[in-house]
N, C-alpha and C positions, 0 to 999 in steps of 0.2 A: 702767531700773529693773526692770522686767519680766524682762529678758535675763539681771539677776543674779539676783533671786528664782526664777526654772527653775534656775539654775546650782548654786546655793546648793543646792535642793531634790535636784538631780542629785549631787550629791556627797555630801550626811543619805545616800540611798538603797544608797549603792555594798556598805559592808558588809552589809545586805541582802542583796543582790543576789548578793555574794559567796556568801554564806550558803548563799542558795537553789538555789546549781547543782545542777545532777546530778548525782551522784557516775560515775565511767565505769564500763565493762562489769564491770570483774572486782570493783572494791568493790565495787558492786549484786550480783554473784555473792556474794562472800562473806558479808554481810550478810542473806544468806536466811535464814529460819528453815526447819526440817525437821522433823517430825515421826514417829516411830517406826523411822528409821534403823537397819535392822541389818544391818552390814557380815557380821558370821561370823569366822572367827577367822583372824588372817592375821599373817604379820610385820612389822615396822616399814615396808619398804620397798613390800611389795605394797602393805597398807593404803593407802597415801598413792598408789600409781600409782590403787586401786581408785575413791580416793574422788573424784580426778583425772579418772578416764572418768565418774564416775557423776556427777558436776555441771561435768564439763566445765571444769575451773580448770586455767589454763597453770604446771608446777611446773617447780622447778629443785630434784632433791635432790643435796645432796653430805652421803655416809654413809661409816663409818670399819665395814668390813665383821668386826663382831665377833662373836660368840656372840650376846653380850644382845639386837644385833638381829635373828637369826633365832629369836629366842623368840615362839610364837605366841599371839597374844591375843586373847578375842574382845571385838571391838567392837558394840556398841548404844547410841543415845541416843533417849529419849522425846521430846525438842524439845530442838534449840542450833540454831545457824546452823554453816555451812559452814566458815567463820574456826575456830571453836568445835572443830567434827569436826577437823579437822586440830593446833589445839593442842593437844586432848586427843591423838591418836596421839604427837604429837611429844613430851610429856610421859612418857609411856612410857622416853625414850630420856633418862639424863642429860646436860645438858651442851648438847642441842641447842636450836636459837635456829628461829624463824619469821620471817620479812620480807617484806613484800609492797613490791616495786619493779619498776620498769618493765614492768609487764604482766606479772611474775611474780611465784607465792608463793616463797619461796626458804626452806628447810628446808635449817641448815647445822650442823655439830658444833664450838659455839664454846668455841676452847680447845685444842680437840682434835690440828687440825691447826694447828702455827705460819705464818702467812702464809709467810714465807719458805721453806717445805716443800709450797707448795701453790701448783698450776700456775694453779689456776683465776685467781692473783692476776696470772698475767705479762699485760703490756699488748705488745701488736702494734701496729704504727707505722701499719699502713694493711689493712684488710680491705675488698674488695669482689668482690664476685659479679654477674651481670647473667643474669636471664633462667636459673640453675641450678639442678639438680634441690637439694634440699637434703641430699642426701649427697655430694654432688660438694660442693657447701659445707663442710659439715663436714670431708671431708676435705683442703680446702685449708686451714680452719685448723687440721689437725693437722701439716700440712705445714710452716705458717706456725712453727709452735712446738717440730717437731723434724722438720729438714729430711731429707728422705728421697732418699736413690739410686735404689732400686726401689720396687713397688709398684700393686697393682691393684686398679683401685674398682669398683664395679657402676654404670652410670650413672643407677639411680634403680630406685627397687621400684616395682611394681605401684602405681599408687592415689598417688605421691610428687609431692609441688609443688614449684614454682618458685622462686626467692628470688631478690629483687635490694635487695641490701644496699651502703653506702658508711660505713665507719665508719673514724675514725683513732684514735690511742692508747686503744686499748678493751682494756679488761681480756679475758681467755677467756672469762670467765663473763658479761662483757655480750654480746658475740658470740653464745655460747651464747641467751644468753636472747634476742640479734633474732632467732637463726634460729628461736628455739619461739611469736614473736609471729608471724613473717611465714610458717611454712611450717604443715603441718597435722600435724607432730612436734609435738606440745604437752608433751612432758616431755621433759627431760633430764637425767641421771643421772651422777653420778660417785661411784663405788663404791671409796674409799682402801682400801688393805690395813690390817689388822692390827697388820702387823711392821711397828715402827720402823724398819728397816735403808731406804737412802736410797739413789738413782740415782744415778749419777755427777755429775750434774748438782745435788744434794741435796735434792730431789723425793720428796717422799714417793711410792710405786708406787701405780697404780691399775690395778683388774681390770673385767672384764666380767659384767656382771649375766647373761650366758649360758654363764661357763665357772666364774666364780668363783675363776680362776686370774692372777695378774698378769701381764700380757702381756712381752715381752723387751722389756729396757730401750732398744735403737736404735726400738723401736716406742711406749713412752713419750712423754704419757699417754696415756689410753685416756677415752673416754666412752663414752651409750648415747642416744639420740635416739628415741621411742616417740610412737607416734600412738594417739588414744583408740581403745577398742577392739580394739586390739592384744593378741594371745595374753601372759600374764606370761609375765616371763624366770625360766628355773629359779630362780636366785639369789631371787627374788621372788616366784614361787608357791610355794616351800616346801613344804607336803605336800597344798597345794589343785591339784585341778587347774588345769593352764593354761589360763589364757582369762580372759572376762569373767565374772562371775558374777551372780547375782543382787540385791538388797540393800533 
């Protein structure tokens, strides 16, 4: 009798219990409130890498490289939370969406790009890495997705980590996002062109946040991988100087 009255009492408790967890790293991150925030005046793309170094949240932006977003704005808030800072940037931009999934905030332009026109959506039948720098990662899955003849990597910068990853039909953009949980790259960037005209492949083109030019299409796509702290890329300091700033 005893054994069911614990049981009984064990199972009243569960939703509780449930209740009371702790939310993990990056919801407790977002959920901060902040006080007298002033970012300064930046465009869509820096903002969100700025706000990314300055409270340390793992992002995944994918941006359609337009005018509107290199319009600079200055940002200030007297008290929001983090969540908050970054909707209001994104708000700035029409059209784009916020998501926080698996260890990433993810800032996407919905709408904008049709799934079928967008690489981030192809899935890879098998991704794994052991023990590699994490540009040696990233460039096998750029390999993975447009197999290359030639070609020459750096085998890791200065200050670059390790990644051992085993992933099967994973979209790019999950891939992307293990490499920004497990390496100390915490942002990654895919910067669509403009121009509707499409790859052979019918790919919408993507450029680099450092040339701002779209790479040739046997080199298609392109992304940009960034560690906090990390100097901005032209494309993203826009008329601030590069680097980290103040706030």
């Amino acid at each position: 009798m005893l054994r069911s009255i614990t049981l009984a009492v064990l199972l009243a408790l569960l939703p509780f219990c449930a209740a009371a967890s702790p939310p993990d790293d990056l919801t407790a991150k977002l959920s901060k409130s902040v006080s007298n925030y002033n970012l300064g005046s930046f465009n869509f793309v820096g903002a969100l890498i700025r706000v990314s170094n300055d409270f340390e949240i793992p992002l995944g932006i994918a941006w359609v490289n337009s005018p509107a977003a290199h319009k600079e704005l200055p940002f200030t808030w007297k008290k929001a939370t983090i969540l908050e800072i970054i909707q209001n940037i994104v708000s700035t931009q029409p059209g784009y969406q916020v998501e926080v999934a698996d260890g990433v905030v993810h800032i996407w332009p919905s709408g904008l790009i049709p799934d079928r026109e967008n690489f981030l959506k192809l899935k890879i039948p098998a991704f794994d890495v052991h023990d590699a720098y994490v540009e040696v990662a990233s460039f096998k899955l750029h390999v993975l997705v447009t197999p290359r003849k030639y070609g020459q990597i750096s085998i890791g910068g200065t200050g670059d980590s390790k990644v051992t990853l085993e992933l099967e039909n994973a979209s790019v953009e999950a891939v992307l996002d293990a490499l920004v949980v497990a390496s100390n790259r915490k942002i990654w960037v895919v910067t669509f062109s403009d121009e509707a005209k499409l790859t052979a492949r019918g790919l919408r083109r993507a450029e680099s946040l450092w040339s701002g030019k779209a790479t040739p299409d046997e080199e298609q796509p392109s992304w940009d991988l960034i560690r906090w702290g990390d100097p901005l890329p032209p494309l993203a300091a826009g008329n601030q100087n590069p680097g980290r700033g103040g706030g």
